[in-house]
C-alpha positions in Angstrom: 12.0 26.0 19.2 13.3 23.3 22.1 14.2 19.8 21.8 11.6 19.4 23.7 8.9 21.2 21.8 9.7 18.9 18.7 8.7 15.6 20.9 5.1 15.1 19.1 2.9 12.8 21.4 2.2 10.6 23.8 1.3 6.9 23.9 -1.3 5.9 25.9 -1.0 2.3 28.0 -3.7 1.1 26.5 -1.8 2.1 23.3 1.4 0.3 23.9 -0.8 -3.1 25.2 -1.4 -3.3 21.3 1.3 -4.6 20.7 3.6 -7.6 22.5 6.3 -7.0 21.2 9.3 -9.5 21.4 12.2 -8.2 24.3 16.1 -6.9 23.2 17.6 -9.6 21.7 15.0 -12.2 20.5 15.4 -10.7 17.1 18.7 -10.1 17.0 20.9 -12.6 19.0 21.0 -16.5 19.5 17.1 -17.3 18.3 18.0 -15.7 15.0 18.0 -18.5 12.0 20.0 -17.5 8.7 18.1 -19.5 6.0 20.0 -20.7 2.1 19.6 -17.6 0.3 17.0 -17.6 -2.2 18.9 -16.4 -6.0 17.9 -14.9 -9.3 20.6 -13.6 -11.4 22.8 -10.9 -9.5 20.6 -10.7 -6.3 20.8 -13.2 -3.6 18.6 -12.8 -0.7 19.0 -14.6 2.8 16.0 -14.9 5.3 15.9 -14.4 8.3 14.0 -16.5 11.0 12.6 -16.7 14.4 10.0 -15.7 17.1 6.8 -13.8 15.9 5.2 -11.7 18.2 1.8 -12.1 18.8 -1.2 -9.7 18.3 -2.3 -7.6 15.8 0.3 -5.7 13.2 -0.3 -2.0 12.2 -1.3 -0.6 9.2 1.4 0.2 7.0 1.6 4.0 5.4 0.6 3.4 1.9 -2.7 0.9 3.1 -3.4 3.6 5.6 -3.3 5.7 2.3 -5.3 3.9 -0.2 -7.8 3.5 2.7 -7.8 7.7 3.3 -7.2 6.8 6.9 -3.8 9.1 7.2 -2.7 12.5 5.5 1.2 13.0 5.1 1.3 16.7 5.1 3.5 19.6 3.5 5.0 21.6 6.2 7.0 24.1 4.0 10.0 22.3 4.8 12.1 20.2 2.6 13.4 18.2 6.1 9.9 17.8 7.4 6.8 16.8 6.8 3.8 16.2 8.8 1.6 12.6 9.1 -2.1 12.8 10.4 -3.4 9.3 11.5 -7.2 9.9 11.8 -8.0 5.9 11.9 -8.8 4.0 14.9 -5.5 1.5 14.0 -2.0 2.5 14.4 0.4 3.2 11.6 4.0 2.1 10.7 5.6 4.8 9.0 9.2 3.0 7.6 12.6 4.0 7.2 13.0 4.7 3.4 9.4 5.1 2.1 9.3 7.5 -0.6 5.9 9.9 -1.0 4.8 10.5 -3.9 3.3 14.2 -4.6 3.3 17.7 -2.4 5.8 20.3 -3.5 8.1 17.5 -4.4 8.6 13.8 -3.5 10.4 13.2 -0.1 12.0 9.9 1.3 11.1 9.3 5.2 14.4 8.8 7.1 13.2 7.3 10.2 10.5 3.9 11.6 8.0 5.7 14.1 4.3 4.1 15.0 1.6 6.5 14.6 -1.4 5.8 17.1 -5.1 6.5 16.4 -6.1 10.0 16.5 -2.9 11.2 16.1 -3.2 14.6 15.5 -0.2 15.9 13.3 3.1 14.3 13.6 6.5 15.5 12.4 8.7 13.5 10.7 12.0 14.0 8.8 12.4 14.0 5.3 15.1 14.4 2.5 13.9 16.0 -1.2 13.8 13.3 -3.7 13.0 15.1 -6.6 15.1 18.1 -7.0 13.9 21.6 -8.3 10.2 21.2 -8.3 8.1 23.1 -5.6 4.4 23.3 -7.2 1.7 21.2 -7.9 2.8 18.3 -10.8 0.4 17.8 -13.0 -3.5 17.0 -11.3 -1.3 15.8 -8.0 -2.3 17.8 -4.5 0.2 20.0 -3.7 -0.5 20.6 0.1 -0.8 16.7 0.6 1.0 13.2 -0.9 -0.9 10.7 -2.5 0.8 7.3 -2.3 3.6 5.4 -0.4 4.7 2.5 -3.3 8.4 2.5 -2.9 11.8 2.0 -0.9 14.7 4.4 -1.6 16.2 1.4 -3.6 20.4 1.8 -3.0 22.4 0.8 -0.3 24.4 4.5 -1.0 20.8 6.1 -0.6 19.8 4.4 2.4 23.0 5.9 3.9 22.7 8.9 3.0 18.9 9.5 4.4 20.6 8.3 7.5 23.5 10.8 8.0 21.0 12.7 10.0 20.3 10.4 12.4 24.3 9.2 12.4 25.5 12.8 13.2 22.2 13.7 16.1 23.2 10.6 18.0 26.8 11.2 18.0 26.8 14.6 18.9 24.1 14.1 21.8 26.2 11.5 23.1 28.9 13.4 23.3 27.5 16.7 24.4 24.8 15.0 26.9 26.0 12.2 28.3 23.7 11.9 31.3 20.5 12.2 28.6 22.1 9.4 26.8 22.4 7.4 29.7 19.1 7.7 31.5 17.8 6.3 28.0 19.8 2.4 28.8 16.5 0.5 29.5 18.9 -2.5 28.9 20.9 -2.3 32.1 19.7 -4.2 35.0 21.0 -1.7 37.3 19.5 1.4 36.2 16.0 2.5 37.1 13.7 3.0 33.6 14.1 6.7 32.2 11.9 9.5 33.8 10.3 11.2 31.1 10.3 14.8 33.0 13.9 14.4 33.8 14.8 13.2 29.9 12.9 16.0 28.4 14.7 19.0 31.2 17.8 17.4 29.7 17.0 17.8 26.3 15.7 21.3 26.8 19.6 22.3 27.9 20.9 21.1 24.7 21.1 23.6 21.6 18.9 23.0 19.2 21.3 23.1 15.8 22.7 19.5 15.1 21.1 18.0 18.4 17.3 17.5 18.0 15.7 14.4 19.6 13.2 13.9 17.6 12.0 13.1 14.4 12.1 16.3 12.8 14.6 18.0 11.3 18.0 16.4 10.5 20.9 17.7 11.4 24.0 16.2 9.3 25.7 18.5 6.9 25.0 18.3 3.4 23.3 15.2 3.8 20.8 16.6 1.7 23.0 17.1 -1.1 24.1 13.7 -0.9 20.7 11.8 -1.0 20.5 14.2 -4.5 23.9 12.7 -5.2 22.6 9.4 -5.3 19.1 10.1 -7.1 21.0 11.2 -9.8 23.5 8.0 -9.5 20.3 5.7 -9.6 18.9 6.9 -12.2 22.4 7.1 -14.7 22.8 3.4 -13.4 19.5 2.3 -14.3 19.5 4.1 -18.1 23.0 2.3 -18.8 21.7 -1.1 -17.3 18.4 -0.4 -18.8 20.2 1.2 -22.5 16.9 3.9 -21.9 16.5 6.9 -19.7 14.4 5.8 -17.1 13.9 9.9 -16.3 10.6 11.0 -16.0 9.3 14.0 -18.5 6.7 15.3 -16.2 9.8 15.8 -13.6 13.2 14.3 -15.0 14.6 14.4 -11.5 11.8 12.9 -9.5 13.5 9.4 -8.2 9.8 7.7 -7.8 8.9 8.6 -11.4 12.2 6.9 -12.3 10.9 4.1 -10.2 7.9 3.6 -12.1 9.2 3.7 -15.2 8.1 0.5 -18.0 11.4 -0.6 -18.7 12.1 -1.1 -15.3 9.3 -2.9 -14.2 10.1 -5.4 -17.3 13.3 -6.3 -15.9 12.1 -6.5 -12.1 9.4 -8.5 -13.4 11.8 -11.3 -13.5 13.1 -10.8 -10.5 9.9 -10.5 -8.9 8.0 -13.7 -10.5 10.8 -16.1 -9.1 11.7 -14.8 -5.8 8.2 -13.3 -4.4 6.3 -16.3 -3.9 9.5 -18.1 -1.7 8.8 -15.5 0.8 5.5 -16.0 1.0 5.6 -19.2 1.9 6.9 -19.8 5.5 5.5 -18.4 8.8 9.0 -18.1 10.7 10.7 -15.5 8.3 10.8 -11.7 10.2 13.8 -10.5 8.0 16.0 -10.5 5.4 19.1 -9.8 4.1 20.3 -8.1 0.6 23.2 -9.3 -1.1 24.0 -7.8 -4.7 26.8 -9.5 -6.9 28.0 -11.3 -4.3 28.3 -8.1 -1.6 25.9 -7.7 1.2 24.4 -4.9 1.3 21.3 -4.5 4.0 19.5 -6.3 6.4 15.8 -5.4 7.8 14.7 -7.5 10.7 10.8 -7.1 12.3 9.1 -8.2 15.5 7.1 -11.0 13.7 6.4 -12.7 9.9 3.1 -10.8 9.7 5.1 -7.2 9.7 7.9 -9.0 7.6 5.1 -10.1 5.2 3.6 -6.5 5.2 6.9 -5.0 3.4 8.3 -7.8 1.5 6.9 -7.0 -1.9 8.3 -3.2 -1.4 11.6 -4.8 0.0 11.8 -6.8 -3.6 11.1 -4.5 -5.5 13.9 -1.8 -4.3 16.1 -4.9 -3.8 15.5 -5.8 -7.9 15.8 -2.3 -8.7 19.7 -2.1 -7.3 20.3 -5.3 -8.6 19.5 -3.9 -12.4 21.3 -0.8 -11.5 24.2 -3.0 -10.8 24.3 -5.9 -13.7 27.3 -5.0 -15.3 29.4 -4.4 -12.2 32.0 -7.0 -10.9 30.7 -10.4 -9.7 32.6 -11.9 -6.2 31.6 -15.3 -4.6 28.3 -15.8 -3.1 28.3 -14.6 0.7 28.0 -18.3 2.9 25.2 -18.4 6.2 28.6 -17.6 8.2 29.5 -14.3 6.6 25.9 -13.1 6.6 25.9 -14.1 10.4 29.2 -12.1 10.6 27.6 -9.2 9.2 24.5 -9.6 11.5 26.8 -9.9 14.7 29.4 -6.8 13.5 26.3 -4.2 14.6 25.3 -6.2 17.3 28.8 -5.7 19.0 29.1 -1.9 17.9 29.3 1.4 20.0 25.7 2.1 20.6 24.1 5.7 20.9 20.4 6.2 21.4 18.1 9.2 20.6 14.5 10.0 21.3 12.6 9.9 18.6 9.3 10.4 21.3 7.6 9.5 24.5 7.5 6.3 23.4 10.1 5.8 20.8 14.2 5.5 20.9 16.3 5.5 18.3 19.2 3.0 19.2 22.3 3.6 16.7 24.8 0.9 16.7 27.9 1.6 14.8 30.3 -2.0 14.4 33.7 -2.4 12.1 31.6 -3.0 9.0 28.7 -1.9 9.7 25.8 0.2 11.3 22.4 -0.5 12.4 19.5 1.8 13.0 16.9 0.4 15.5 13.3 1.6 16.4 12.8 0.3 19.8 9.6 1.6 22.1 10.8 2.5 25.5 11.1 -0.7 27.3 13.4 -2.0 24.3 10.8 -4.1 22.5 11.9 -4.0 18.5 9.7 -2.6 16.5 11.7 -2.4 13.1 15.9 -2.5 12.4 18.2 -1.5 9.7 21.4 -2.6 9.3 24.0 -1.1 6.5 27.3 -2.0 5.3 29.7 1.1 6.1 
């Protein structure tokens, strides 16, 4: 298989008109408003404002679900699965949703946009839910049923992104002429010639240096999104003084997720923080901060999208915050240190990957931390996630 065979589609123009998207920077750089956070015990939250773009927003993955519109297919492969849009709107598939069902439940490692009448897409994946590999219970085992949650830890959001850490790093390194012709952002460079990218990436081994969204390449990295399943879910029975494991599959991380307990104590979380970001049009982000640390930021082309994942963004957020209850409070982060830790990726080494014909991967790698940006060709955001290191 070549890099180039694992490049899935192509966007249409009329496709990519869809969606006006806002250009390199507006989300990211001086427009950018850091509002008071909003508080409930351990979990502080900070939003972030600006610019929407206009137009319509995509379907997100589990309403594309629940409306039978998409299939996420087994492929066979614990690091890939396979998504099937046969709708006539597009699809955001996220960074960090976890689906529930096939031979075990996987977390998706990477933001793509699925167009209409997709055919079947690859995507990577990490296992979830170790040791299973047959049908659970009356669940399909060839298909997954549901998208409800976000791998919920700052430690497992890393991990799922080793992959795409190590591919960029290594391509940049081994291909630096591939890497460049992908800098839309230079005034001086001509856009990137799809031929000439893809004859580039045929000349690349395969093994640790796959453009794509298939497949990742970091060692172990597998073994350390297991690592912290099991860390979740120890955290959560000692917060929680119950074992949050599942009986049907005692290792399955969404099972954990849904467990009673649990949604007691978010439930508390939920009711005082849900409706405060519900209730202003500028907000296209936000940023996590857990006993006084910060922890993540997520930042979207316009409120609408924003509005789209917030529930799911609370919930995971809640869910590390109950992990972490009895750990060591410091001071609440000020407007200036979240700005700090906005700016620290900003300013970072970039590397960029195709994820597609339409889609880059931009990695940016600062002092403190490291951000992981879906950007369509021309630069245009379409989703970014920043991580403390």
């Amino acid at each position: 298989m070549t890099a180039r065979s694992l490049i899935p589609f192509l966007f249409t123009p009329a496709f990519t008109l869809l969606f006006a998207l806002p250009a390199p920077g507006a989300l990211a750089g001086e427009a950018r408003e850091i509002a008071e956070p909003i508080t409930h015990e351990n979990l502080a939250i900070y939003f972030i404002k600006g610019p929407s773009a206009a137009g319509p927003v995509p379907l997100t993955l589990d309403e594309a679900l629940e409306k039978g519109r998409v299939k996420v297919h087994e492929t066979q492969q614990v690091s890939e699965l396979e998504i099937e849009n046969a709708g006539e709107e597009p699809v955001l598939v996220h960074a960090g949703d976890i689906v529930k069902g096939g031979q075990q439940d996987r977390v998706l490692t990477v933001t793509i946009l699925v167009p209409p009448k997709s055919g079947r897409v690859p995507i990577a994946s990490y296992c979830v839910e170790r040791g299973r590999w047959s049908a659970r219970g009356n669940e399909e085992v060839a298909t997954f049923t549901s998208s409800k949650s976000f791998m919920p830890s700052l430690e497992g959001k890393r991990a799922m992104r080793l992959g795409q850490k190590y591919e960029t790093a290594s391509v940049a390194a081994s291909a630096p002429a591939a890497s460049e012709s992908l800098d839309a952002g230079s005034p001086d460079r001509t856009p990137p010639d799809v031929d000439n990218l893809n004859r580039a990436l045929d000349s690349l081994p395969v093994v640790g240096q796959q453009l794509s969204t298939a497949a990742p390449a970091a060692p172990d990295a597998q073994g350390e999104v297991w690592r912290n399943v099991d860390r979740m879910q120890s955290a959560l029975g000692m917060s929680l003084s119950s074992n949050v494991a599942a009986e049907a599959s005692p290792t399955s991380l969404q099972l954990a997720l849904e467990n009673e307990k649990l949604a007691k104590a978010q439930a508390a979380y939920i009711d005082e923080l849900k409706p405060k970001g519900e209730s202003e049009a500028d907000v296209v982000g936000l940023v996590i901060a857990i006993n006084g640390e910060l922890k993540s930021a997520d930042i979207y082309p316009s409120n609408a999208l924003f509005r789209k994942y917030w529930t799911k963004h609370l919930n995971a957020a809640a869910t590390e915050a109950i992990s972490r209850r009895e750990d060591t409070k410091a001071a609440q982060p000020t407007k200036s240190d979240v700005d700090a830790f906005l700016k620290d990726a900003d300013a970072g080494k970039k590397h960029e990957q195709a994820l597609n014909d339409a889609l880059n991967l931009e990695v940016s790698e600062g002092e403190k931390t490291e951000a992981f940006a879906s950007r369509m060709k021309g630069g245009e955001l379409l989703h970014m996630n920043l991580l403390k290191k």
